[in-house]
N, C-alpha and C positions, 0 to 999 in steps of 0.2 A: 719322839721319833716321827709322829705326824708333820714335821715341818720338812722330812728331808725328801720328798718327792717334790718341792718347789724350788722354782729356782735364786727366791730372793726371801726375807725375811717378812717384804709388807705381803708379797703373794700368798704366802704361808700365812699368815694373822687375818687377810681377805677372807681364806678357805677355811680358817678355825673358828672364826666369828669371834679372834679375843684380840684385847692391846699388843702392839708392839712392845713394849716395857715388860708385859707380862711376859711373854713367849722367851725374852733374851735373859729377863730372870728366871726363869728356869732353865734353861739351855746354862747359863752361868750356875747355877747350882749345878746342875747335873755334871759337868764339866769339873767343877770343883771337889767336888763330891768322889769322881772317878779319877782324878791327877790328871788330865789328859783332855786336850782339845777337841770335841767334835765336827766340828766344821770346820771347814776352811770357808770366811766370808766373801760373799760376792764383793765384786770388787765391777767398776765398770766397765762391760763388756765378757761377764763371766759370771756365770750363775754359782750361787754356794753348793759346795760337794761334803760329803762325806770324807771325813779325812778316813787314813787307815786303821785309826784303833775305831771313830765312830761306825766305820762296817762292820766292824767284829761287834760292836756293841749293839749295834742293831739288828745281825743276825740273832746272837744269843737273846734279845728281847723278840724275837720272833719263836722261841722256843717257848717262852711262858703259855699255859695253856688260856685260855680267855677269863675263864673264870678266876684266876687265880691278877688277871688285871686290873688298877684301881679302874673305878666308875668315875666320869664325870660329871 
């Protein structure tokens, strides 16, 4: 959920300090994992959003309590 305040996928791996490969491998597991597309991808001229199930999914991951988050 850390990628979705940027507006592009390299801006997001800039601000995370990890690979592109990485971050789309897991966005693709997560995605797969839940039936349902997260994002919609930038496209040029248009920054990547949230689709509508990824708001819901990212509200309810803003309910987990901190402790209860994995660690990095």
């Amino acid at each position: 959920m850390a990628a979705r305040s940027h507006p592009t996928l390299a801006e997001a791996v800039r601000d995370l300090g990890i690979r592109q490969s990485a971050l789309v491998t897991q966005i693709n597991r997560l995605q797969e994992d839940l039936g349902q597309p997260l994002f919609e991808r930038a496209e040029r001229g248009r920054a990547m959003k949230l689709t509508r199930f990824g708001k819901r999914v990212a509200a309810a991951a803003q309910t987990i309590p901190a402790e209860e988050m994995p660690r990095r």
